[in-house]
Backbone as CSV, one residue per row, in Angstrom:
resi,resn,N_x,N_y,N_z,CA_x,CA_y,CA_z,C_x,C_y,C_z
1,UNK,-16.410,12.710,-82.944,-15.359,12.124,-83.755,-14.232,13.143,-83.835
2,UNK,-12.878,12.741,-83.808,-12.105,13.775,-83.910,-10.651,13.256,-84.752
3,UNK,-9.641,13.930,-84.955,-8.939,13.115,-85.646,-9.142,13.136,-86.938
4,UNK,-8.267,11.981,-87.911,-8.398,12.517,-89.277,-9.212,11.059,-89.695
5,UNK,-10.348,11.076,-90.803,-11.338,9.830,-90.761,-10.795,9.354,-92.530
6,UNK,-10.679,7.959,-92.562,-10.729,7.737,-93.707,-11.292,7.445,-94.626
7,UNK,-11.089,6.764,-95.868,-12.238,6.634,-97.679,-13.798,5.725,-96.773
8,UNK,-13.066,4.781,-95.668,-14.215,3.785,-95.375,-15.754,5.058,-94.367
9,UNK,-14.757,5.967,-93.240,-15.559,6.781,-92.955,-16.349,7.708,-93.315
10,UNK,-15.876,8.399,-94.734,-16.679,9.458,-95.520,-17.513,8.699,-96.404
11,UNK,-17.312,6.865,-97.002,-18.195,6.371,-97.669,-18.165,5.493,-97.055
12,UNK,-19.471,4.579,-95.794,-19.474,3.730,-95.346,-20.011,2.729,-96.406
13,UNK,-19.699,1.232,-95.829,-19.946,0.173,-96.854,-21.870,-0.188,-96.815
14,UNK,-22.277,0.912,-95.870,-23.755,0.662,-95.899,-24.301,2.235,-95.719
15,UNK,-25.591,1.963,-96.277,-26.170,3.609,-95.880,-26.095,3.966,-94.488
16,UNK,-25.790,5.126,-94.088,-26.156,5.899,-92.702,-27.242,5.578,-91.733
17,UNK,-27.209,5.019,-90.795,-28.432,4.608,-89.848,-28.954,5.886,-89.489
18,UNK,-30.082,5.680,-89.263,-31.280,7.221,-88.560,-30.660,7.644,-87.300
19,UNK,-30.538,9.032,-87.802,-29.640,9.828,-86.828,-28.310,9.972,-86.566
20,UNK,-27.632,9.163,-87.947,-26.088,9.249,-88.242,-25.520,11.043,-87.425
21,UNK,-24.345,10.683,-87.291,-23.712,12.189,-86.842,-22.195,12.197,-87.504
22,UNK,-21.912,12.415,-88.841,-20.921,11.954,-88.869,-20.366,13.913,-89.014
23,UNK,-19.176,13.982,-88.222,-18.520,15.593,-88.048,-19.971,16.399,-88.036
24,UNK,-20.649,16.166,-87.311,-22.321,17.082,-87.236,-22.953,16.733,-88.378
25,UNK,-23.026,16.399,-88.983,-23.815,16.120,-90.042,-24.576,14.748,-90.432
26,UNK,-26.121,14.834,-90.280,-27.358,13.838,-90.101,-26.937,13.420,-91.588
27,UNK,-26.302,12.226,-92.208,-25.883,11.532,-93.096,-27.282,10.791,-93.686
28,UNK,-28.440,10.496,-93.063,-29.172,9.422,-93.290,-30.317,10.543,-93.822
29,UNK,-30.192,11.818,-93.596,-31.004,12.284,-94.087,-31.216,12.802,-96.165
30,UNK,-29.654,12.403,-96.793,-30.038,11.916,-98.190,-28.322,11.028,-98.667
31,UNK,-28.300,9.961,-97.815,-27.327,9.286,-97.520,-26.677,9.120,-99.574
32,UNK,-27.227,8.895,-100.198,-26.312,8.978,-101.771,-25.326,10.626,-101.726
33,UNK,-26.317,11.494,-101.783,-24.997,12.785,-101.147,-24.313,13.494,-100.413
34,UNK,-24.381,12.657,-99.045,-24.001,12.950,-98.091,-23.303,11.432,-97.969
35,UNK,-23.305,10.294,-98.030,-22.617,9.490,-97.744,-22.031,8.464,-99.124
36,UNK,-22.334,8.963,-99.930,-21.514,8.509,-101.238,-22.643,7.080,-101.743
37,UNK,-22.655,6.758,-102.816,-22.561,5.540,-103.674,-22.241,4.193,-103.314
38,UNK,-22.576,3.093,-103.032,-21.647,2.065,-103.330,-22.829,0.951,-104.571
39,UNK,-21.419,0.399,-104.684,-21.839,-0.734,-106.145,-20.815,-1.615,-105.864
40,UNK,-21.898,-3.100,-105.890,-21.216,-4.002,-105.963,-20.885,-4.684,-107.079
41,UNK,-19.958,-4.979,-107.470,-19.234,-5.527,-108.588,-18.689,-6.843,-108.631
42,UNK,-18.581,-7.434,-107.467,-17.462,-8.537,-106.903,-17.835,-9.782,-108.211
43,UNK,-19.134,-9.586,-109.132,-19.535,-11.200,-109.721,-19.350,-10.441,-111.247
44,UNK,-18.434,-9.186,-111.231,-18.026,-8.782,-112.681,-16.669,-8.791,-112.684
45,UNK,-16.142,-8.734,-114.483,-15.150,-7.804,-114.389,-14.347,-6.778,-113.713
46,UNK,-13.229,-6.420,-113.823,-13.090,-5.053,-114.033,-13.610,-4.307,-114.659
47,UNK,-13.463,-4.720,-115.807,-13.897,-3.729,-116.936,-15.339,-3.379,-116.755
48,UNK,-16.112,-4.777,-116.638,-17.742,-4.469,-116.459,-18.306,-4.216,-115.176
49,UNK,-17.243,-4.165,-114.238,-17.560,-3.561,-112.719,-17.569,-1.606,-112.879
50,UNK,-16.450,-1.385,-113.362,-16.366,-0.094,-113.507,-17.250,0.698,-114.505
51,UNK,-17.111,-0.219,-115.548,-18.389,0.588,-116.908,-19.743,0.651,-115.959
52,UNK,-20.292,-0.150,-115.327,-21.384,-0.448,-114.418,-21.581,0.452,-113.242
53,UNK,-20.351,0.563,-112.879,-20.414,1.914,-111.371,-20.500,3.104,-111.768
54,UNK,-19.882,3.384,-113.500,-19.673,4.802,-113.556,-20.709,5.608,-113.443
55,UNK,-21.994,4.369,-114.824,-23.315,4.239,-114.884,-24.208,4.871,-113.636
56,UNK,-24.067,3.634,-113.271,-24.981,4.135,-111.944,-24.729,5.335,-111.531
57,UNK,-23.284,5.979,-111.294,-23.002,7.262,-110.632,-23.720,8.320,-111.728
58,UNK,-23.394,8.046,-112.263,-24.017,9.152,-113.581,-25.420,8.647,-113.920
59,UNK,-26.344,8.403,-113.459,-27.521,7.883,-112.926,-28.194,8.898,-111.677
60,UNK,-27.378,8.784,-110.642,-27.206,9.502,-109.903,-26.779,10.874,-109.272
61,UNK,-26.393,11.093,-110.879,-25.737,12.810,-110.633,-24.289,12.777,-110.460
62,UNK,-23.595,11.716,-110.452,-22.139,12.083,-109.881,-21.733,12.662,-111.177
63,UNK,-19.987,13.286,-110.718,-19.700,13.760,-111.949,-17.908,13.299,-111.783
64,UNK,-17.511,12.085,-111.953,-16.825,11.659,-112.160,-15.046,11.885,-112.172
65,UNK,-14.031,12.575,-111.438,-13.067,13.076,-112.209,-11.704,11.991,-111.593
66,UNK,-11.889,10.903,-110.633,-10.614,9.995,-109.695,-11.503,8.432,-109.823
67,UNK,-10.583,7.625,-109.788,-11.185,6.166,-109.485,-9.925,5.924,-108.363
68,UNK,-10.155,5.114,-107.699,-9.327,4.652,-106.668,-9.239,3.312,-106.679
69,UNK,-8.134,2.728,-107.185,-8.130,1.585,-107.019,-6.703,0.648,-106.750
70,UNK,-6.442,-0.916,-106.256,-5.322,-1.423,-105.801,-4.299,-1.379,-107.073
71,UNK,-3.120,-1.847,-106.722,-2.454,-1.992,-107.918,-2.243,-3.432,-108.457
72,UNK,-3.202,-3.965,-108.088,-3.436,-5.625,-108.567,-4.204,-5.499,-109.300
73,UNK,-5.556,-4.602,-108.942,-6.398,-4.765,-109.966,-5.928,-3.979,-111.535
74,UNK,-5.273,-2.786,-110.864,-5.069,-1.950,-112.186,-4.341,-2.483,-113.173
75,UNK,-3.371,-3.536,-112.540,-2.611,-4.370,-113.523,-3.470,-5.043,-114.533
76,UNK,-4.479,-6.076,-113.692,-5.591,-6.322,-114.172,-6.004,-6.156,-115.659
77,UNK,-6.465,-4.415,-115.023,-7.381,-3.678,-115.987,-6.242,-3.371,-117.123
């Protein structure tokens, strides 16, 4: 891989398949910290999508400090 990779490449929308190589690095071998989190939300809120992801991340050890999100939803929120 070479070049500059983006949010979808450092957190794919599925865990790492066996024997991932992503920039040298075997991703599938503890794919939550090496390949990020995902949570689906699509049948919540905002509000109760995000209270729900933070959860889980902090469940998981994350430690929280950016959310990334469109500016449709943030209007939204």
């Amino acid at each position: 891989m070479s070049g500059l990779s983006g949010l979808a490449a450092w957190v794919p929308n599925v865990d790492p398949p066996i024997g991932d190589n992503f920039w040298g690095v075997n991703r599938s071998a503890d794919p939550t910290r090496l390949a990020g989190l995902r949570y689906n939300a699509a049948s919540q809120t905002i509000e109760e999508g995000l209270t729900s992801a933070l959860a889980y991340g902090n469940r998981e050890g994350a430690d929280f400090d950016l959310i990334v999100m469109d500016f449709v939803s943030m209007a939204v929120l």
